[in-house]
N, C-alpha and C positions, 0 to 999 in steps of 0.2 A: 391654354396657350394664348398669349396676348395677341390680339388684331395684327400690329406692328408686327410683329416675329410671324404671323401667318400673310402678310402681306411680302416679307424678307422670302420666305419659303415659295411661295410663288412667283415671285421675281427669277429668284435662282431655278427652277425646273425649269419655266418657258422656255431659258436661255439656254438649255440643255434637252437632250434627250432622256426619257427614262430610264432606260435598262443599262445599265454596268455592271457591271461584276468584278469579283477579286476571289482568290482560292485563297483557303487559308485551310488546314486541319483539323482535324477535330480532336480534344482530349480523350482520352478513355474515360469510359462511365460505367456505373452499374446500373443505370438509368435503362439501356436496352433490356436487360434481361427481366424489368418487371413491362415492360413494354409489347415484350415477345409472351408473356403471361396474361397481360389484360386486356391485350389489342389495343393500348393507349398509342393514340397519333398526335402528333401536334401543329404546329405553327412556323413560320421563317418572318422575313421583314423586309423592309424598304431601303435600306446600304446593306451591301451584300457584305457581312463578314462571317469570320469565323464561330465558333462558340470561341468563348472566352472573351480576354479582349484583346484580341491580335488585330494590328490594326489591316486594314486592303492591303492589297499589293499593287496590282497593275490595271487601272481603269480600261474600259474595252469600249469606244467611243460607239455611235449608234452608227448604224448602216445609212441612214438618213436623218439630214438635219429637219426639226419638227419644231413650230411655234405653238406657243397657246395664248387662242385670241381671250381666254377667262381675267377676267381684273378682280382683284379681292377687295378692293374698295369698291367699284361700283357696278352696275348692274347691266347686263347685256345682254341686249336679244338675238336668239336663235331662233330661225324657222323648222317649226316641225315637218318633217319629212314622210314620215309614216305610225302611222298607231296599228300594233300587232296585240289585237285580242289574246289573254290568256287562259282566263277562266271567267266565271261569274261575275268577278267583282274588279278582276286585276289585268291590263295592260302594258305593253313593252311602247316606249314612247320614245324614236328616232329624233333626234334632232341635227339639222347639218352643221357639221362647220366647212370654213373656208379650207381650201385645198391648201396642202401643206400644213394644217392645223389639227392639232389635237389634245385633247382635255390636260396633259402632259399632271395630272393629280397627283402630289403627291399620298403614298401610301401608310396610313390610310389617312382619308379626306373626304368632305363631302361639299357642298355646295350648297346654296340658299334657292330656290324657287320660288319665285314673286309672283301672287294673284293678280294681275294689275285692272287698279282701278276696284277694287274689293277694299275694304276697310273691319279691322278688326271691332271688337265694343268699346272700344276706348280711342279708336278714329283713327288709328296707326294703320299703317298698310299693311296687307297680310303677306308673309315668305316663311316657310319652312324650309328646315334642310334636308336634303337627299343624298344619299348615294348611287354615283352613279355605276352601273354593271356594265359598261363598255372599258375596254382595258383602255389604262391612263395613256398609251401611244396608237391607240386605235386612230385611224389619221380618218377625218372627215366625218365624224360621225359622235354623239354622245348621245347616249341610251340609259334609259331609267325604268325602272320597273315599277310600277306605283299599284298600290292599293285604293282601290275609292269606299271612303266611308262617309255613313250616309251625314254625320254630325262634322265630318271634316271639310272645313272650306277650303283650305287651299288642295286637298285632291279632288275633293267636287268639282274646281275649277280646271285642272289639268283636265280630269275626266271629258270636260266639255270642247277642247280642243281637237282644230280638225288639220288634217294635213294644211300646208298652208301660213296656220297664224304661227303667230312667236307667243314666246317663254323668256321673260327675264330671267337671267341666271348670274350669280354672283360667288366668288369664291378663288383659291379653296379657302374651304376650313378646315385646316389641321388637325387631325385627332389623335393620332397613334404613330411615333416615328419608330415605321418596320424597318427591322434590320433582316438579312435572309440572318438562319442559322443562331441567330441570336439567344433562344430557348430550344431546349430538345425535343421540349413535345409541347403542343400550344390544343387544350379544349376550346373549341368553339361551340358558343351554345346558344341559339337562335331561335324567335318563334318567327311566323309567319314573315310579313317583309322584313323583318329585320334581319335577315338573313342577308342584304344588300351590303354593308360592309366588310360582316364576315365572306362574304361572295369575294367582292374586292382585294381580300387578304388573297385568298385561296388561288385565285387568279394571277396574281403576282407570282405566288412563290412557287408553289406545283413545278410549272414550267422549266424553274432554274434550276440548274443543271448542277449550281452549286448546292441546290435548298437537301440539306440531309435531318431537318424538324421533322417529325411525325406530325401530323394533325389527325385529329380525331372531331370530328362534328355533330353535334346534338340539334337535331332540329326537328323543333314542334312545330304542330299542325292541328287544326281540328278534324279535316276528313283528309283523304291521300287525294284528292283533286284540289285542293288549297295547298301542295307542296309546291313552293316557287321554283324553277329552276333545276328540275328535277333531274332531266336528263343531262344539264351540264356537267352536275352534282355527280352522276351515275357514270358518265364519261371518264368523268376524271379518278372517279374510285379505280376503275378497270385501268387506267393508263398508267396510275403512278400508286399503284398497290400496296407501296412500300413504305408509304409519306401519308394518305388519307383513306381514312375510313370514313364511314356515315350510321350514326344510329339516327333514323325516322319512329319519331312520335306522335302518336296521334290518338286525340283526346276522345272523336268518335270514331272506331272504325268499323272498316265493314267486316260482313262474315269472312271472308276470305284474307284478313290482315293477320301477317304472321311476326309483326315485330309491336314492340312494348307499345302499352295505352296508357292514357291518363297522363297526367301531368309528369314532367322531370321532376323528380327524387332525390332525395339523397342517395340511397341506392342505385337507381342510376349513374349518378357522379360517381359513385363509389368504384362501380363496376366499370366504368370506362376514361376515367381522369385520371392521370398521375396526383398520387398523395400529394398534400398539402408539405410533405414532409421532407421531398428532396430540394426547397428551397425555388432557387433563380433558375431550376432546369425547367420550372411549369410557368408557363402562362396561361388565364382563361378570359378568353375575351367573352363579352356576354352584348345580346342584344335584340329585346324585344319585346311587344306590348308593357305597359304597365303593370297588370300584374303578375307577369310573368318574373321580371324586372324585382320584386319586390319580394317574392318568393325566393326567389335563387338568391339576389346577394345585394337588395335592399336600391330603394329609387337612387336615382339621380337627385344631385343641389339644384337643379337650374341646369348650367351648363359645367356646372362641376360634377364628378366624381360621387359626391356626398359618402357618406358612412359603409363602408362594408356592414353588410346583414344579411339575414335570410338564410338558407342553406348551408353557402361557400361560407361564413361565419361557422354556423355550427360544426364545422367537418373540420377547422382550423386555417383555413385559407387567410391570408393577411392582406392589408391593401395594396401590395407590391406586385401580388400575382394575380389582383384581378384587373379587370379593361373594362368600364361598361361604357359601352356604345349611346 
């Protein structure tokens, strides 16, 4: 998505609330009855329609009006608020905003985080992008879950922040324009923090009232105390039983781990994706470490898409129905 068109898109949310909705029907399928046989769940989106392509109906204006102080050309600091411990390696990182403000993201989108005053090998300043886990109307607050790795400069550098300092932050950046309802069943399949977008989706749509997607969520681990987000994850299986499920994988686990090890499979996919075969009813969003990434359904260009490969190639999947993150 071009700069310009991700700057259009932030323009337009600020000036709006997040959540709208539209009812529209849904056609008959035979999409549930292999759903109801393999427990495939799926996916919904960011303009609420129907399946098909019915267009909205009646927009349902927000409860409160909400600005978003984020500029997608330039960069703006937020004071951090609170750092909540998660595990070994990983933190939940509060940031404030101004009253009446909130990250208003479109879904899905992530943002840039600037090292500042840090310089890459080639003298350029260092920002990576993030996803943030605090929902896009959450008013006063924007939250990020970061991993620290030890070769990574710019979470090294979050990592070292204390309540108090600021965080350049810049954005959005547009990655995926979610419609609810859009696909009937959406695989999500995640390692470690990359679970932060897929999070993001899940977030949005669960809740709505209109989302009739199944989702089904694959997410690797190496031990079950590096599973990010666990209990949200767990919460929301129990609340909306109908819409998501979870297979957890984990590459070591302990004696007492009673679901699949080792790496995602074909077999896996097999056992828990809708076929490659029913078309624009599947989506699979994908997203995590590199080789994870590369196994399943082949690297990124850069900030392109690049080549379907890996796995989702051999099983027939095309580049229509995959997402990588």
């Amino acid at each position: 998505m071009s700069f310009i068109r991700a700057a259009a898109v932030a323009r337009s949310v600020a000036a709006s609330s997040r959540r709208y909705s539209a009812q529209a029907a849904a056609p008959k399928s035979n999409l549930p009855l292999y759903l109801g046989g393999a427990g495939v769940l799926g996916l919904g989106t960011y303009v609420y329609l129907g399946f098909g392509k019915e267009e909205p109906k009646a927009a349902k204006t927000a409860t409160k009006d909400l600005k978003s102080p984020l500029d997608p050309q330039n960069f703006v600091n937020f004071k951090l608020k609170k750092v909540e411990p998660y595990n070994h390696n990983t933190a939940k990182f509060i940031f404030e905003l101004p009253e009446g403000h909130a990250s208003l993201l479109p879904i899905a989108s992530c943002v840039y985080l600037k090292a500042e005053n840090l310089l890459d090998a080639k003298g350029k300043p260092v920002y990576r992008p993030y996803t943030p886990i605090s929902a896009s109307d959450a008013e006063g607050e924007l939250t990020f879950i970061i991993k620290k790795y030890e070769t990574g400069v710019a979470s090294k550098y979050i990592h070292s922040l204390k309540p108090g300092d600021t965080l350049a932050v810049k954005g959005p950046l547009p990655k995926w324009p979610y419609k609810i309802n859009e696909f009937e069943t959406v695989a999500l399949i995640g390692g470690g923090s990359g679970i932060a977008p897929l999070f993001q989706i899940l977030q949005h749509a669960l809740p709505d009232k209109t989302n009739k997607t199944k989702f089904k969520l694959i997410f690797a681990n190496v031990t079950e105390e590096d599973i990010l987000l666990r209990k949200e994850l767990d919460d929301w299986k129990k609340k909306y039983p109908d819409t998501f499920d979870i297979v957890y994988v984990l590459d070591k686990p302990g004696d007492k781990w009673k679901g699949p090890s080792g790496f995602v499979n074909a077999d896996l996919i097999k056992q828990h994706v809708a076929p490659a075969s029913v078309g624009d009813k599947v989506k699979v969003f994908i997203c995590g470490p590199p080789p994870q990434m590369a196994s399943i359904c082949g690297l990124k260009d850069g900030m392109k898409q690049g080549a379907l490969g890996g796995i989702l190639k051999e099983l027939g999947y095309t580049e229509d129905q995959v997402f990588k993150f």
